[in-house]
KESENU-171262 format. One record per residue (C-alpha): residue number from 1; residue in three letters; x, y negated, z negated. Coordinates in nm, 2 decimals, always signed. Layout:
# KESENU-171262
  seq  type      px      py      pz
  NUM   ALA       X       Y       Z
...
This chain:
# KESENU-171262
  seq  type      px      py      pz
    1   UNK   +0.00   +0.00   +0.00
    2   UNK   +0.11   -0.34   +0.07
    3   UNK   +0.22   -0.57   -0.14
    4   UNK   -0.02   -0.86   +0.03
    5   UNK   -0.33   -0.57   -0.04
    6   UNK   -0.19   -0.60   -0.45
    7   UNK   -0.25   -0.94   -0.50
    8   UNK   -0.55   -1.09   -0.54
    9   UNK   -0.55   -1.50   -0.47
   10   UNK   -0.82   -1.65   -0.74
   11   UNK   -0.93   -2.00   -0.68
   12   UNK   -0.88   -2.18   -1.04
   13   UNK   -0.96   -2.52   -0.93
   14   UNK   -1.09   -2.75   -0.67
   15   UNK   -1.22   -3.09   -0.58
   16   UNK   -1.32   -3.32   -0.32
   17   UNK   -1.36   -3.68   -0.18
   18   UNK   -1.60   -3.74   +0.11
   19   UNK   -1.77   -4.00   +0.29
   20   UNK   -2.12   -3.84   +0.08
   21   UNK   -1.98   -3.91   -0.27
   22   UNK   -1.67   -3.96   -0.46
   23   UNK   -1.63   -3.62   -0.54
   24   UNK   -1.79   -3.23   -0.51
   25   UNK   -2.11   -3.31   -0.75
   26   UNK   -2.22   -3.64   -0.57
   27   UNK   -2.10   -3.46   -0.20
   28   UNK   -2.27   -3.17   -0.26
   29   UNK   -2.62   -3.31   -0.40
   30   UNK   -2.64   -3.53   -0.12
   31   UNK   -2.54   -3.23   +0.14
   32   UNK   -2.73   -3.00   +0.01
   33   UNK   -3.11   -3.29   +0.03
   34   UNK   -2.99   -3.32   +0.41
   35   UNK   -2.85   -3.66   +0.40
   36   UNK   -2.58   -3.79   +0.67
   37   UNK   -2.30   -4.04   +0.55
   38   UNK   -2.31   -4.20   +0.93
   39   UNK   -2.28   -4.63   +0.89
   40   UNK   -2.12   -4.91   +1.09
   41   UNK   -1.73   -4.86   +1.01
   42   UNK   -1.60   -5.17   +0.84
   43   UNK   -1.22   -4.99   +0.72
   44   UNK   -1.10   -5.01   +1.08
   45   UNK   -1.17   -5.25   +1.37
   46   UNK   -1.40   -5.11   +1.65
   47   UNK   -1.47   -5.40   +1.87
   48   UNK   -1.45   -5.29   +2.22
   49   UNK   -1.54   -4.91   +2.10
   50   UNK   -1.81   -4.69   +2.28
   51   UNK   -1.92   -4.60   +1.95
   52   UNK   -1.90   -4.78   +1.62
   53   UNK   -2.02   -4.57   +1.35
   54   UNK   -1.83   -4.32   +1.14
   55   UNK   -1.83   -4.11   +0.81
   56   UNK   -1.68   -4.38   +0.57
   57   UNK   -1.59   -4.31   +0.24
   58   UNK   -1.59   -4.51   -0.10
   59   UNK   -1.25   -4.48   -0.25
   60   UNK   -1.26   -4.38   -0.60
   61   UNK   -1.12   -4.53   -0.87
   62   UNK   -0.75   -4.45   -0.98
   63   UNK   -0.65   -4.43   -1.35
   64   UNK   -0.33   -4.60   -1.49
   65   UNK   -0.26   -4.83   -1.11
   66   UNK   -0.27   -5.14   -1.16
   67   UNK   -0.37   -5.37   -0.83
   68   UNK   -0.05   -5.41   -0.69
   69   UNK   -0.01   -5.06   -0.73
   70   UNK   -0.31   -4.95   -0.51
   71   UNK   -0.23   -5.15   -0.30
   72   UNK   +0.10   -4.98   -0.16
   73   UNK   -0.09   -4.66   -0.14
   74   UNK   -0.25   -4.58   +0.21
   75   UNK   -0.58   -4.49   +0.23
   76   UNK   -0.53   -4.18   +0.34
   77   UNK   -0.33   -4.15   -0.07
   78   UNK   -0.62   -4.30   -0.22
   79   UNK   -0.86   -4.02   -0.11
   80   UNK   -0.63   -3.74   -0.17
   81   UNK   -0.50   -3.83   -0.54
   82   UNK   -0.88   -3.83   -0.65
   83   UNK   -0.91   -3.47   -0.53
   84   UNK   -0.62   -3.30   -0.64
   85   UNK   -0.69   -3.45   -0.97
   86   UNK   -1.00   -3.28   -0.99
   87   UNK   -0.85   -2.97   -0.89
   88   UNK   -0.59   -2.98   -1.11
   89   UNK   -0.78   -3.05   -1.42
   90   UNK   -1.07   -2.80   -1.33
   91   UNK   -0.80   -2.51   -1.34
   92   UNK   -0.63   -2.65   -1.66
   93   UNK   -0.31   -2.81   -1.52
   94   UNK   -0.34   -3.13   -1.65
   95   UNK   -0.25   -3.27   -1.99
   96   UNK   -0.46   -3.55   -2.18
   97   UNK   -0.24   -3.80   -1.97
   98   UNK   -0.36   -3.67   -1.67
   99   UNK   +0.03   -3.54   -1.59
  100   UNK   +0.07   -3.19   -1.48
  101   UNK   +0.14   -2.91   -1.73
  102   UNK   +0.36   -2.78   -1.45
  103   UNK   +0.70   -2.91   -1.36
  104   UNK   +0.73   -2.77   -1.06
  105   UNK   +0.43   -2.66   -0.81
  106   UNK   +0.45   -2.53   -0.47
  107   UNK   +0.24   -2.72   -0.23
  108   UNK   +0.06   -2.64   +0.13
  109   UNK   -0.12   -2.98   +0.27
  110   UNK   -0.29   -3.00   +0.63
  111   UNK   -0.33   -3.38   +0.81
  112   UNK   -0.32   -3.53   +1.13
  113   UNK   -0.30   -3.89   +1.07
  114   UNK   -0.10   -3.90   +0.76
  115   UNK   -0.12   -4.23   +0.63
  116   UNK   -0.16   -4.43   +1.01
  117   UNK   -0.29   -4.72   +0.86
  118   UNK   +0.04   -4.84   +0.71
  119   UNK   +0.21   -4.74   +1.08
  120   UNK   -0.07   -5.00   +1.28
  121   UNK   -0.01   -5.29   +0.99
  122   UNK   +0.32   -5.24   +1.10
  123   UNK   +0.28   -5.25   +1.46
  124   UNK   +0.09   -5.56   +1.38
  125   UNK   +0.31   -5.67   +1.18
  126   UNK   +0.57   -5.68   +1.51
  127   UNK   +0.34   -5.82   +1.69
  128   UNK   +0.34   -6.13   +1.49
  129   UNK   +0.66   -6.15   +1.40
  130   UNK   +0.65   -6.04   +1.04
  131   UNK   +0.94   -5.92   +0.91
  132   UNK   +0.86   -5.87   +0.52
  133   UNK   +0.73   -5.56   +0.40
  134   UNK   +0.81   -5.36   +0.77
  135   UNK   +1.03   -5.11   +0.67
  136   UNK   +0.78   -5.01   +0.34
  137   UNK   +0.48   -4.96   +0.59
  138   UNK   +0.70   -4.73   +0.82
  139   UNK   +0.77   -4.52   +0.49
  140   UNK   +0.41   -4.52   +0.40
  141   UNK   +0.26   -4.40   +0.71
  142   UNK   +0.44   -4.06   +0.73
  143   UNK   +0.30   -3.77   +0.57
  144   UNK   +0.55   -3.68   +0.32
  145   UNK   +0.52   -3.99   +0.14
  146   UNK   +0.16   -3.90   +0.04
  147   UNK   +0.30   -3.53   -0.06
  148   UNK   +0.54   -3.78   -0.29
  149   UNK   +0.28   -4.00   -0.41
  150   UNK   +0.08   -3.66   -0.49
  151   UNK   +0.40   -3.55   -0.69
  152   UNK   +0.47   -3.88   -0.87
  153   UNK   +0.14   -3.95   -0.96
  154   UNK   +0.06   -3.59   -1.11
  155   UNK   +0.44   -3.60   -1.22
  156   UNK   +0.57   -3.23   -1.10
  157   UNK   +0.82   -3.16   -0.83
  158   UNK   +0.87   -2.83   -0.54
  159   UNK   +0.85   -2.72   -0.22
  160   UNK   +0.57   -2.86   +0.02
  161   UNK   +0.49   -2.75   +0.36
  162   UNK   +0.27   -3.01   +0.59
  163   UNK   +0.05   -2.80   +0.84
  164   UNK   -0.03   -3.03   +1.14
  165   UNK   -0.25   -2.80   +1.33
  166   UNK   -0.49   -3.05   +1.45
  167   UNK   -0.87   -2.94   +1.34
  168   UNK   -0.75   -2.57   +1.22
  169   UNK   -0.50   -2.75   +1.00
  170   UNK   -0.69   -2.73   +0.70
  171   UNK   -0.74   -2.37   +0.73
  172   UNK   -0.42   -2.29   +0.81
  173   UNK   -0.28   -2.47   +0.48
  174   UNK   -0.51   -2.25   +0.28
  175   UNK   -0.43   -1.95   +0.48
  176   UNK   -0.05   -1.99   +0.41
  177   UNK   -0.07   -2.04   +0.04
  178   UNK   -0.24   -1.78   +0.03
  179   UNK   +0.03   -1.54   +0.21
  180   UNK   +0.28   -1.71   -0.02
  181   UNK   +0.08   -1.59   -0.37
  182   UNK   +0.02   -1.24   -0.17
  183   UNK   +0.35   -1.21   -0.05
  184   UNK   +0.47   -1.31   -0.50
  185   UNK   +0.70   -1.59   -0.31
  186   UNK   +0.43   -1.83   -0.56
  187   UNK   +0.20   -1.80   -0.81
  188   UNK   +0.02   -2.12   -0.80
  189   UNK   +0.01   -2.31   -0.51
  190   UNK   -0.18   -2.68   -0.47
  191   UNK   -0.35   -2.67   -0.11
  192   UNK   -0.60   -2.85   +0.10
  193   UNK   -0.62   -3.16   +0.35
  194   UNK   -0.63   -3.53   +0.37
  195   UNK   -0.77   -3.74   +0.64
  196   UNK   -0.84   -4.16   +0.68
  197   UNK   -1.02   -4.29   +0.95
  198   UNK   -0.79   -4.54   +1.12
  199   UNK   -0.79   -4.71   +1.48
  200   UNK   -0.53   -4.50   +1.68
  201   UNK   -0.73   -4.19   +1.66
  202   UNK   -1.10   -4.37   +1.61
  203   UNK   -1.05   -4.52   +1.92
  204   UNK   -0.89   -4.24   +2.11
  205   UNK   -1.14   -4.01   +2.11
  206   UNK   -1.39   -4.30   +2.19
  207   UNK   -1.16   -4.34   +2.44
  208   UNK   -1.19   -3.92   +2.54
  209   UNK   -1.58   -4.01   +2.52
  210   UNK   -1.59   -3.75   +2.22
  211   UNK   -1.74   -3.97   +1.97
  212   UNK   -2.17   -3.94   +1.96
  213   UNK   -2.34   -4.27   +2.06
  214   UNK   -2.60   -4.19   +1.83
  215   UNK   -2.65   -3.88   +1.51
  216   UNK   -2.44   -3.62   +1.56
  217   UNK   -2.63   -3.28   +1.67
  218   UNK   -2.44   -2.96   +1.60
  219   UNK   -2.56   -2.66   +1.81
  220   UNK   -2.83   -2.84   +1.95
  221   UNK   -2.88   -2.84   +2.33
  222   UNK   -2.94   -3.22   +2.34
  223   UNK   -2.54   -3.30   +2.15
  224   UNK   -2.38   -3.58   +2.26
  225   UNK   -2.06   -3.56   +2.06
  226   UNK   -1.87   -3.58   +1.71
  227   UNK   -1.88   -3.81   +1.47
  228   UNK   -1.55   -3.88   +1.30
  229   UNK   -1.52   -3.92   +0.93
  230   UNK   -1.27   -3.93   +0.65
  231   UNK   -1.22   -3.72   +0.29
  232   UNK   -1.01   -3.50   +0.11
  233   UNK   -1.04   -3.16   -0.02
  234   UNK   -0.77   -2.97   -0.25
  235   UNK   -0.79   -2.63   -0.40
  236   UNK   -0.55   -2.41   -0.68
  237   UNK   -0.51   -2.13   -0.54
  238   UNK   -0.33   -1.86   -0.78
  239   UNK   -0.24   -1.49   -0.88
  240   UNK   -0.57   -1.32   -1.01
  241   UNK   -0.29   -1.18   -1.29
  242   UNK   -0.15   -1.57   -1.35
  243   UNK   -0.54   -1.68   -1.40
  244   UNK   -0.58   -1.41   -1.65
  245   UNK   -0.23   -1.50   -1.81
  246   UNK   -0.32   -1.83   -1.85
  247   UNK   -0.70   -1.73   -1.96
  248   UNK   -0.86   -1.95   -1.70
  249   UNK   -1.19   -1.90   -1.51
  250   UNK   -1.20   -1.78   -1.19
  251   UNK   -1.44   -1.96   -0.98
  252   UNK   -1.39   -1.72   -0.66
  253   UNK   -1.09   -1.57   -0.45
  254   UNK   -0.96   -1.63   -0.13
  255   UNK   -1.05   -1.28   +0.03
  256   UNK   -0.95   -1.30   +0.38
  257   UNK   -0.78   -1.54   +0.57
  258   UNK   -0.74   -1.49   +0.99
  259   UNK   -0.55   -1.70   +1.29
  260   UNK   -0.50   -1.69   +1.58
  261   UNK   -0.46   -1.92   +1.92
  262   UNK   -0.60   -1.93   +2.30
  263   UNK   -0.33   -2.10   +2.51
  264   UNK   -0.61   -2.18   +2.81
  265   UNK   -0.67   -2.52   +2.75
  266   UNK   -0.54   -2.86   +2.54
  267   UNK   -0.85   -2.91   +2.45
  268   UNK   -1.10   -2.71   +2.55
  269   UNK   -1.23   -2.34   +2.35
  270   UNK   -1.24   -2.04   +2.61
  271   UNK   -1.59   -2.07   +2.62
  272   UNK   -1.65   -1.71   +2.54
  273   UNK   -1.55   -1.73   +2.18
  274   UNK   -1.35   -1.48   +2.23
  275   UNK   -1.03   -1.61   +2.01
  276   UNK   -1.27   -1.72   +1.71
  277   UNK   -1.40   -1.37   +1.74
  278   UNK   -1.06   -1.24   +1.69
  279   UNK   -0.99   -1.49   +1.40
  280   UNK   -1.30   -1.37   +1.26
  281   UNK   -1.21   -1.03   +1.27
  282   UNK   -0.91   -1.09   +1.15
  283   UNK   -1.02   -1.24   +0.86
  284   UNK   -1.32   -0.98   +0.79
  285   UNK   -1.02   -0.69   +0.85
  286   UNK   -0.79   -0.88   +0.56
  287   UNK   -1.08   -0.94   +0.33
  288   UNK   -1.16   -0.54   +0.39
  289   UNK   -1.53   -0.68   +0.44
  290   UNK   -1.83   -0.54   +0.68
  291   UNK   -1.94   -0.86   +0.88
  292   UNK   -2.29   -0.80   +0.68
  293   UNK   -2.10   -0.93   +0.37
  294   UNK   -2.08   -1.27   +0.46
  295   UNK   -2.46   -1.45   +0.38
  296   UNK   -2.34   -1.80   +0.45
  297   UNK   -2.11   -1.93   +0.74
  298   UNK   -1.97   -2.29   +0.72
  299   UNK   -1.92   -2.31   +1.15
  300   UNK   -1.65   -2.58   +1.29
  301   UNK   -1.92   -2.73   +1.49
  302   UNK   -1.85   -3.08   +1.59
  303   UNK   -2.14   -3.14   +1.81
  304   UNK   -1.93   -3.11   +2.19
  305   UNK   -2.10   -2.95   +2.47
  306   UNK   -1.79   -2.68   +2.50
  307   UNK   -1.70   -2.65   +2.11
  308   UNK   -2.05   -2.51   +1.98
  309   UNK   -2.14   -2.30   +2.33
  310   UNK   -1.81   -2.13   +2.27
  311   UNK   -1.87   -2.09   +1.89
  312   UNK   -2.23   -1.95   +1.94
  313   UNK   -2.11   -1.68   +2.16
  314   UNK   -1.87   -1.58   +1.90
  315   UNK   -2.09   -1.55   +1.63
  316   UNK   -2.36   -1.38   +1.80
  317   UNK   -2.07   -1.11   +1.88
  318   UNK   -1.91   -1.06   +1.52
  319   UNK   -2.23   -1.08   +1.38
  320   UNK   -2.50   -0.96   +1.60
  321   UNK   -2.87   -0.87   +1.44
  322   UNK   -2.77   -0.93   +1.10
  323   UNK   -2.59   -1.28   +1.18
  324   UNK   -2.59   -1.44   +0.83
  325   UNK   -2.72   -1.83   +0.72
  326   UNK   -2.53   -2.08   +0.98
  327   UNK   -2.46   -2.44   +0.97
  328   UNK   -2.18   -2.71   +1.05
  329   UNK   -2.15   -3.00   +0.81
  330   UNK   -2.00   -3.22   +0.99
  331   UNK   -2.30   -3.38   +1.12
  332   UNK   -2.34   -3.50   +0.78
  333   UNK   -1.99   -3.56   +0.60
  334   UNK   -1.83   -3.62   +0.98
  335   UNK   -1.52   -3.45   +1.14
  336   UNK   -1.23   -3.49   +0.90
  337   UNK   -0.98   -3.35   +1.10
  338   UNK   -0.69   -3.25   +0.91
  339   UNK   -0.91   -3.22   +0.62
  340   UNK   -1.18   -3.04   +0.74
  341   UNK   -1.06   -2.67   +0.69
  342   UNK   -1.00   -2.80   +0.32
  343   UNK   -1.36   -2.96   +0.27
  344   UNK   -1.56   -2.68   +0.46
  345   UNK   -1.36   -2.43   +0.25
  346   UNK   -1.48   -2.56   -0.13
  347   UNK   -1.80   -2.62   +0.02
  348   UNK   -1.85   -2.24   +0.11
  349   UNK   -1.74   -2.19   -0.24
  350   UNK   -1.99   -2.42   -0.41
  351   UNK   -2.25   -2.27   -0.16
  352   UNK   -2.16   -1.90   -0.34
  353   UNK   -2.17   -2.02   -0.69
  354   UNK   -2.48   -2.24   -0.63
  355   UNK   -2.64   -1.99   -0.38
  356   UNK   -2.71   -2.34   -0.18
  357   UNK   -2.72   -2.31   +0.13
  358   UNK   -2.62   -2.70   +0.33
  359   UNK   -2.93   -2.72   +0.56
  360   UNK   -2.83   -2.83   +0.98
  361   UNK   -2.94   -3.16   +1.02
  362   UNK   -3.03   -3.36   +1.31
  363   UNK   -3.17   -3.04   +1.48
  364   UNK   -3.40   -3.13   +1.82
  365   UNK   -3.35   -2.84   +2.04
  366   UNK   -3.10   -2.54   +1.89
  367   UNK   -2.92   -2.33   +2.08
  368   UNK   -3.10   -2.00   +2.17
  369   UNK   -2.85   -1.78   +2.06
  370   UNK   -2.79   -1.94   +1.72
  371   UNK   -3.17   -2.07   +1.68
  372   UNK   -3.24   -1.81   +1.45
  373   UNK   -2.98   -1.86   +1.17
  374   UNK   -2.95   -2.19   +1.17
  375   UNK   -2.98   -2.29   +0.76
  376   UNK   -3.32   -2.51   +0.72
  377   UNK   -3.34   -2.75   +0.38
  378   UNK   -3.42   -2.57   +0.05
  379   UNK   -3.27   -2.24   +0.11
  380   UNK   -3.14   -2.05   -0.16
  381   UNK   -2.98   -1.72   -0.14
  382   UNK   -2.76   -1.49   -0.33
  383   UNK   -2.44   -1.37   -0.18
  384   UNK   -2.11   -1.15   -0.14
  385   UNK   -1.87   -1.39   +0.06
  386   UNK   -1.86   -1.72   +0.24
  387   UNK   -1.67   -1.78   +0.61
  388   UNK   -1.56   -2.11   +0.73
  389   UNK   -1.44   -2.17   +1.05
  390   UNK   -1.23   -2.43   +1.20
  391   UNK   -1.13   -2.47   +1.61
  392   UNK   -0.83   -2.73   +1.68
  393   UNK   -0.65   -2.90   +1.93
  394   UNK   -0.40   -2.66   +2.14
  395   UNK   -0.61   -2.36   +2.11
  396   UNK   -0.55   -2.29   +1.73
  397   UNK   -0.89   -2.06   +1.50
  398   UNK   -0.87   -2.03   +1.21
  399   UNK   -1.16   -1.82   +0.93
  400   UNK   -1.18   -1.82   +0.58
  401   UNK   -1.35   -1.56   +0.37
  402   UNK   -1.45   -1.67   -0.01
  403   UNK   -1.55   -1.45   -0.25
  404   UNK   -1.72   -1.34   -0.56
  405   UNK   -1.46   -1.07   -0.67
């Protein structure tokens, strides 16, 4: 037997920021009655943009920064502390400062952006001249400087690795700390995503004519396109033998984790599914799981004509007659990007403790082969194991099975 098959991965902690609350108890309520965070952006400049509207989050508050403080932190910082605060204190790794009990703690993070507002203040910046304060937006902007502020805020030091695997990165990050617990390289490793909406990728997928003019319509033959959003999600992810050493509760365990990539297209799915399917598979195989295990399925889903068509023929095929409760919540929280995986992920988990399952909004006209399973308001069922699913840029799939035990 392997030594990955010997270790079970426990999830000890998690904790989110999204444009529907300020963390997983306001997201969640608010997910869970149907509502969608879509507004007029006001953090970015859209003038000139196809679209204008976005998934725009409130940033939480920060204890122990003062203002001048907050304000070297990118955005993208001041979503992402929130939420691995919460993690960290739900799984007991906090003191009564709010300073990690660990010294040192392996991390796994997933963005795309990093911190790009900093990098177009300084672009502006040369643009007009300015010289003071350049070469601290430049640091700023890169995405190892928000794994530092992570460290120096929390006050702990180790290894990180930064997946940028466009839309799939926030699977992948999960997916690797997980290996590393499985494989006993780590014990306890801090993973998830960060994302903040800023202009350079706003405006080029407005550019791509990606963005929806109007709601956002998941698996619905009338969609029009995505709507782009911003949030953090971070989860502990540890040893099931570590949890019971350190004698806290296990709120589920990261059964199965599969990737894989189609090298057909930049952007474009094969549009039979057929590497989801294989991700899917891969992950029901690691998780040791029937496909009839899994009651609740947290789909990519952005709302493209060629994303959901290729998703829908996958499901139907791993699946089939017994396909379990369907829907993508990103018409409602947006498309985080590098934080999606991350997000999607401890929403699957709540969904499993809660037996909630996030209803599909905005539905006119479903898909017919999905019709059927797509999750309505109100429901409530009990369940085994949750997938969630995540498609990116360059071909990359990646599935996550949650679990009870």
């Amino acid at each position: 037997m392997s030594v990955k098959s010997q270790r079970k991965v426990a999830i000890t902690g998690f904790g989110c920021v999204t444009a529907l609350g300020k963390n997983l108890t306001e997201t969640w309520d608010r997910l869970y009655q149907g509502h969608s965070a879509r507004v007029p952006l006001t953090v970015i400049e859209t003038e000139g943009c196809r679209v204008r509207e976005g998934a725009q989050a409130e940033l939480p508050n920060l204890k122990n920064l003062i203002e001048k403080e907050l304000r070297r932190l990118s955005r993208a910082s001041r979503l992402g502390l929130p939420a691995v605060g919460d993690a960290l204190e739900q799984a007991n790794l906090l003191d009564l400062d709010g300073r990690s009990k660990l010294p040192r703690l392996e991390m796994c993070v997933s963005t795309t952006a990093c911190g790009m507002e900093k990098g177009e203040e300084f672009l502006r910046g040369v643009w007009s001249g300015q010289r003071e304060g350049q070469a601290a937006r430049v640091r700023h902007y890169q995405a190892q400087h928000q794994i530092r502020e992570i460290q120096q805020y929390f006050g702990f030091v180790g290894p990180s690795m930064i997946v940028a695997n466009a839309c799939a990165g926030g699977g992948n990050a999960i997916g690797h700390a997980s290996d590393l617990i499985r494989s006993g390289l780590a014990d306890i490793v801090l993973t998830g995503g960060y994302e903040a909406l800023c202009g350079l990728v706003f405006t080029g997928f407005d550019c791509l004519l990606s963005l929806a003019p109007e709601a956002c319509r998941p698996f619905d033959q009338g969609r029009s396109g995505l709507m782009l959003g911003e949030g953090a999600g971070f989860l502990v992810l540890e040893s099931e033998e570590s949890a019971v050493r350190r004698g806290v509760k296990i709120a589920g365990f990261l059964a199965g984790y599969g990737h894989c990539t189609d090298v057909r297209h930049l952007t474009q799915p094969t549009q039979n599914g057929e590497m989801l399917e294989r991700a899917m598979q891969m992950a029901l195989q690691d998780a040791a799981m029937s496909a009839d295990c899994i009651g609740y399925v947290n789909a990519h889903g952005t709302g493209t004509p060629l994303n959901d068509s290729a998703e829908a023929a996958a499901f139907t095929r791993v699946f089939g007659e017994t396909m379990t409760r369907l829907s993508s919540t990103k018409a409602a929280l947006g498309h985080t990007l590098g934080a999606a995986g991350a997000i999607e992920a401890i929403l699957c988990l709540q969904a499993l403790q809660s037996g909630q399952i996030p209803p599909q909004i905005n539905l006119q006209n479903p898909e017919p082969l999905v019709a059927n399973f797509l999750a309505t308001r109100n429901e409530l069922i009990e369940m085994e194991a949750a997938m969630s699913v995540n498609l990116g840029f360059g071909g990359s799939n990646a599935a996550l099975i949650i679990s009870r035990s």
